[in-house]
N, C-alpha and C positions, 0 to 999 in steps of 0.2 A: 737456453735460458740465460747463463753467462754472457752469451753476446748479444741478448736483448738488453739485460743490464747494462751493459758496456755503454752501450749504444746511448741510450736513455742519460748515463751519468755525463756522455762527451757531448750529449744534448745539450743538459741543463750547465757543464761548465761553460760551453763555447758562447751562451748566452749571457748566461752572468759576467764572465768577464768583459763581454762588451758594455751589457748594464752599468756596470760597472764603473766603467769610464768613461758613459754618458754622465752616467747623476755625477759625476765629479765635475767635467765642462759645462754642462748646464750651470750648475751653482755658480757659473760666473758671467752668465749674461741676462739680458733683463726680458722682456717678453718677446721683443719682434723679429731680436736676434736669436734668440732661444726659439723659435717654432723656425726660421731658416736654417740653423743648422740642424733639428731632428728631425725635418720636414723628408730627407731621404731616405732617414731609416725607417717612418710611417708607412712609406710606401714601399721598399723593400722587403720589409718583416709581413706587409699585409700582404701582400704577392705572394710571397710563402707560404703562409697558412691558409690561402685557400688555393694552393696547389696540391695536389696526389688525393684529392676528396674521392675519388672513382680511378679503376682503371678499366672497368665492361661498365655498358648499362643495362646491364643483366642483372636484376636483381635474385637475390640470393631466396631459397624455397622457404617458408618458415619455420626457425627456429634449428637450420642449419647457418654459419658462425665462419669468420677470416678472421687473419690475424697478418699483418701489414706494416710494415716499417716500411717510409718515405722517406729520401735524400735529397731537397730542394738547394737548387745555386742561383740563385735570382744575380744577374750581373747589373751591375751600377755605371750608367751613363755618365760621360764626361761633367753634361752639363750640370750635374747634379750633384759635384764634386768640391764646389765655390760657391760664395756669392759674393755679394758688395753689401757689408754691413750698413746698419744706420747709425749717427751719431746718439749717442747715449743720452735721454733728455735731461740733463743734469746740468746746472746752473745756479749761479748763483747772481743777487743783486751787485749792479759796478759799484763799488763803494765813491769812485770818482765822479761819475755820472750818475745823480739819484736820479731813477725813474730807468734807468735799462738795465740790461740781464748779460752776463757772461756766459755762454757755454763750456764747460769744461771740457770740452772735449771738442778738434776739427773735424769736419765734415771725414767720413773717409773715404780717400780713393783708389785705396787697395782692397783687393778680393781677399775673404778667409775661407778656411776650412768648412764644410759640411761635414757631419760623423763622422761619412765615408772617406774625405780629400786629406789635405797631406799639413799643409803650413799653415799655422793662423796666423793675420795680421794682427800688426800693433795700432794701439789707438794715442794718440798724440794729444798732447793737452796745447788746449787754446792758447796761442804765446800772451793773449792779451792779457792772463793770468800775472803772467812776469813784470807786468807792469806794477802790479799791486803794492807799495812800499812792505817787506817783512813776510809775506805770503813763502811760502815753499812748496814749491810743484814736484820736486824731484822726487816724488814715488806717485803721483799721479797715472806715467803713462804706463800700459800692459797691454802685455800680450796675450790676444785672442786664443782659446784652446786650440790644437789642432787635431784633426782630423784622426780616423785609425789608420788611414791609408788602405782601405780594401777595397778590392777589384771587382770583388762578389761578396753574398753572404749566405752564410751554408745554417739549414734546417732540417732536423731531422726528426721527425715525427711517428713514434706506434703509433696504432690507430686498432681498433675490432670494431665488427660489421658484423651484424645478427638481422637473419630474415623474417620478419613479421609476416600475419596475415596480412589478405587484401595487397598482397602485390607492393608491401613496403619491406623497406630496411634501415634499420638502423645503425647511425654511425658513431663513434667512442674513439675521440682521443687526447693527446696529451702527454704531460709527465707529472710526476710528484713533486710540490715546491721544494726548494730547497734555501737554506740559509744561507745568503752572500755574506753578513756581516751583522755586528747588532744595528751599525747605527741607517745600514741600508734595510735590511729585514728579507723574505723569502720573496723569491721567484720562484715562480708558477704559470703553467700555461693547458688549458682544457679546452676541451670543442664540444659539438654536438650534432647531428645532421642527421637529417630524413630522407631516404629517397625513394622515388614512387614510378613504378613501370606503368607505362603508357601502353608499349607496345601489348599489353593484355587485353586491351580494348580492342586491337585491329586483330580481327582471327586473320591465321595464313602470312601473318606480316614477315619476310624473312631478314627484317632487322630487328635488334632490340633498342627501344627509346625508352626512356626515363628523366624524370626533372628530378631536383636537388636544391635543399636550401638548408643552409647550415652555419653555426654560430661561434665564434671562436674567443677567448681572451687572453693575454699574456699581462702578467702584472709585476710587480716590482718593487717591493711593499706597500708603500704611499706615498712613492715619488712617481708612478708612472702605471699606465694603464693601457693596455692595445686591444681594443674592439671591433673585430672582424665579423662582417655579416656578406655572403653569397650566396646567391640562386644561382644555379647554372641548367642546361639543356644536353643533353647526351644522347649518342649513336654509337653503337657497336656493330660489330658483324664477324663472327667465329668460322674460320674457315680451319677445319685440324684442330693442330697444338695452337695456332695460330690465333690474339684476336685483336684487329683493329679497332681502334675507339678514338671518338671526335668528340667535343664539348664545346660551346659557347657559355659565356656567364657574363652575371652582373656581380661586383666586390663594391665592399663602401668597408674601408675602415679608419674609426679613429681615436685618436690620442687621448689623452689626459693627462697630461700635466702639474704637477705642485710639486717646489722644492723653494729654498731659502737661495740668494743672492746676498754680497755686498755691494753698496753703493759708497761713495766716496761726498761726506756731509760738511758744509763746511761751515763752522763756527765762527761769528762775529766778534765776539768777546774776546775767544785767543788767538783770531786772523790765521787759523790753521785747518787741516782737511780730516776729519775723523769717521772709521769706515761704522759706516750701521746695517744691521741686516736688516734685508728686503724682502717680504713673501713672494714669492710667482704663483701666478695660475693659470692656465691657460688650458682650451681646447685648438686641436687639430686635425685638419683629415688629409690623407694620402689622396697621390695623383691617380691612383690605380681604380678603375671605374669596370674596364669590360675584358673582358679577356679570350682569347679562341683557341681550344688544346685540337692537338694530335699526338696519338700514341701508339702504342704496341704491345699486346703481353703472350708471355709465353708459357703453357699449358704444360707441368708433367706430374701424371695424377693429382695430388695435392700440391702440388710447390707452382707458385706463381711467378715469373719474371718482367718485370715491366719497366718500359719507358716510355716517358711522353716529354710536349716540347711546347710551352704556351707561350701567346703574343700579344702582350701588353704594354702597360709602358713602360714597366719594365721585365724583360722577358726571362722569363726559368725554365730550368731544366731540372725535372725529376726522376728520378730511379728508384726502384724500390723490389721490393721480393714479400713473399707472405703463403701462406698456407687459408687453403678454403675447403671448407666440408661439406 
């Protein structure tokens, strides 16, 4: 029970503190750069939580019960580490040329940081600014947040499984929110999932089949929101202690967005730049669409050992252990 707790509390800090220092770099960019750089972690965290959903597709007799802790490491592709921001649409009227517009900012043509990457670029102010008689740029330009610098990102998920009549099972998991902060508010993350033997239908059949479709959310007070939805397809086959298990699925999950930004305002009357905050809001969805497991688990009386290995786009690995009755 201690090292369920354990487990459960190194869950919810390894998350939070990443939340953490999302909603901080977010707060400093505007929409299109803001959904590029959390656009990796959409899709790593959703690759996550619909991994270790099954490790047989045996469903469990009714109203006999597991109990399951999941360790996902979803690894993070190069590409997926950078991007090439866009200029900031921030402008002001040429006071020399009535009828055009200044941008505040050059085009850029340095890559920054995603979540996951390492350096954020700097944004440079337009020099045409400097031409302005009295103007002052000199706190104009910044540096882009940078990245946390992770290679992977690790999940770990309880989970219970209760077997219903009619050849269903029901799946339970999650953790208890917990408070990051007042001015962030609670993290929290729950699931839900149903799954249904097939194999009941074909007498004689010596494998067992099952389908699966199941609901997940992780949230972040009311800066952020992660909605996971898969259906997946499963094969088992128990040879011994022994049992192999395959999976194909469909994952759709996505984001939600809202936090405050400054923008950089510039006033006519005092010929100076004064910051105002900015609402964000925005939806997103992760690249993660289909996915194809292979696994393994290991039988002694109750204690269960498993691993499996999925391939998406971005691919995980899970381990896990648990007790079934």
């Amino acid at each position: 029970m201690k090292k369920s707790l354990f487990i459960i509390s190194l869950t919810v800090l390894l998350v939070s503190s990443l939340f953490s220092d999302i909603q901080e770099s977010l707060e400093k960019f505007g929409v299109e750069n803001g959904k590029a750089y959390i656009k990796p972690f959409v899709t790593a965290y959703g690759t996550n939580f619909n991994t270790g959903l099954y490790n047989t597709a045996k469903v469990l007799k009714p109203f006999r019960f597991g109990l399951f802790i999941n360790t996902m490491f979803t690894g993070i592709p190069d590409k997926d580490k950078d991007f090439l921001p866009s200029r900031p649409n921030l402008y002001i009227d040429d006071p020399l040329n009535p009828g055009e517009i200044i941008y505040l900012y050059e085009e850029p043509t340095e890559k920054t940081a995603t979540v996951f990457g390492k350096d954020g670029c700097e944004l440079i102010h337009n020099p045409m600014l400097d031409n302005i008689p009295g103007l002052d740029t000199s706190n104009l330009d910044y540096n882009l947040p940078d990245g946390t610098n992770l290679p992977a990102v690790l999940l770990m998920a309880p989970q219970f499984h209760l077997g219903l009549p009619a050849g269903n099972e029901l799946m339970i998991r999650g953790f208890p929110k917990y408070k990051i902060s007042k001015d962030i508010g609670d993290v929290g993350f729950w699931g839900i999932g149903l799954k249904h033997s097939i194999s009941q239908y074909i007498p004689l059949v010596p494998i067992d089949l099952a389908v699966q479709g199941a609901y997940q959310s992780l949230y972040l007070g009311d800066i952020l929101e992660l909605n996971n939805l898969a259906f997946n397809a499963q094969i088992s086959k128990k040879l011994l202690m022994w049992t192999f298990y395959a999976g194909m699925g469909y994952e759709q999950t996505k984001l939600k967005a809202e936090y405050e930004t400054e923008i950089e305002v510039y006033d006519e009357v005092s010929n100076s730049f004064d910051s105002e905050a900015l609402k964000i809001k925005f939806d997103i969805e992760g690249d993660n669409n289909f996915r194809t497991t292979f696994g393994i688990r290991y039988s002694l009386l109750l204690l269960k050992l498993y691993a499996d290995y999925t391939l998406s786009d971005y691919n995980v690995f899970n381990a896990g252990i648990g007790i079934s009755f």
